[in-house]
N, C-alpha and C positions, 0 to 999 in steps of 0.2 A: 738522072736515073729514070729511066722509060716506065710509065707506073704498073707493070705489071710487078718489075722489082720492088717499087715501094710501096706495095701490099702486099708483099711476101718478107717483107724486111717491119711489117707493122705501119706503116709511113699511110698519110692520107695524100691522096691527089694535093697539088696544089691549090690551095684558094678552097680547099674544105675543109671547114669548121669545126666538123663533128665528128666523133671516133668513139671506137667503143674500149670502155674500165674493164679489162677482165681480171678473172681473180678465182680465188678457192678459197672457202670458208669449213676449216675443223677442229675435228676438237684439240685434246690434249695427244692423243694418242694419234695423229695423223687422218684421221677417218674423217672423211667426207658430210659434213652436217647439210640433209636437205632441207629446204623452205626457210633457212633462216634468212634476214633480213639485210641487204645492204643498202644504204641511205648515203646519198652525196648532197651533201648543202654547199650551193654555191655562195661562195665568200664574197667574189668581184661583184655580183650584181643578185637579184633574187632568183633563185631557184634551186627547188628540192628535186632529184631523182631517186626513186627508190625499184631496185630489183630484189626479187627471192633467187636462192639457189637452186640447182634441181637435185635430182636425188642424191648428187657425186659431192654436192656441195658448190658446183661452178656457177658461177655467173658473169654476165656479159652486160653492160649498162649504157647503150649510147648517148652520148653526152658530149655538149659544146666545150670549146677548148675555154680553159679558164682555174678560178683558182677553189679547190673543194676540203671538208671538210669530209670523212667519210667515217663511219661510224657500221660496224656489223653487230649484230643481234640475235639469238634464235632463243626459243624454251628451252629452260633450263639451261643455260650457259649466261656467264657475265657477258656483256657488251665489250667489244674491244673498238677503239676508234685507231685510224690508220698510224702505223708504225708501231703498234701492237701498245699503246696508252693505254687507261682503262677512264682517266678523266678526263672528257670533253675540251675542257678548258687547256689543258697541257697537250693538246692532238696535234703532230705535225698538219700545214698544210700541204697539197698536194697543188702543185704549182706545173701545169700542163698546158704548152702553148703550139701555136700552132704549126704546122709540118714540124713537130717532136712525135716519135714514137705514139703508139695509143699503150697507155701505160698497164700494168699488172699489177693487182696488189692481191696478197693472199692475207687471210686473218687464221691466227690461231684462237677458239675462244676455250677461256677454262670454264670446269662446269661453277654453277652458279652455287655459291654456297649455301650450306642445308638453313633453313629457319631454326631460328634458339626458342625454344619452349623450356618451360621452368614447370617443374613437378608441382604439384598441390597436396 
């Protein structure tokens, strides 16, 4: 495939490494949360990436091919980790190798639940 097609098709040149995570981060209601946080922990080896969203809620994260851990975040909204988890520990990985697609992952986050206060 001549690589004009396999950067139109998502594909990295041959023999490159690196590609970029996109994705959309909102709420319950389909809307677009800006600045909130997405963080990829590499699992195969060390390394954290972290992007914000812009104001649509998009973001782009360039990142070596390998095996990640991703987790979104913003105020006021619970954390979702990838495959829409809410515990760390039970978070799919995301398993990205190399000449595969550069992958997409979108999060839905619910909002964060109110604090419990007790009258006096």
């Amino acid at each position: 495939m001549p690589s004009g097609e396999r950067a139109a098709a998502g594909l990295r040149p041959p023999g490159v490494s690196d590609g970029y995570l996109r994705g959309q981060v909102t709420d319950s209601d389909g809307r677009g949360i800006a600045a909130a946080e997405i963080t990829a922990y590499r699992q195969d080896r060390p390394g954290i990436f972290v992007q914000r969203t812009d104001v649509d809620g998009r973001y782009a994260i360039l990142l070596p091919w390998g095996r990640y851990r991703l987790e979104a975040r913003a105020t006021g909204f619970a954390s979702m980790w990838y495959r829409q988890v809410a515990a760390a520990e039970a978070a799919a990985i995301l398993h990205w190798e190399m000449d595969a697609p550069d992958p997409a992952v979108d999060f839905a986050l619910p909002s964060a639940p109110s604090p419990v206060t007790t009258g006096g």
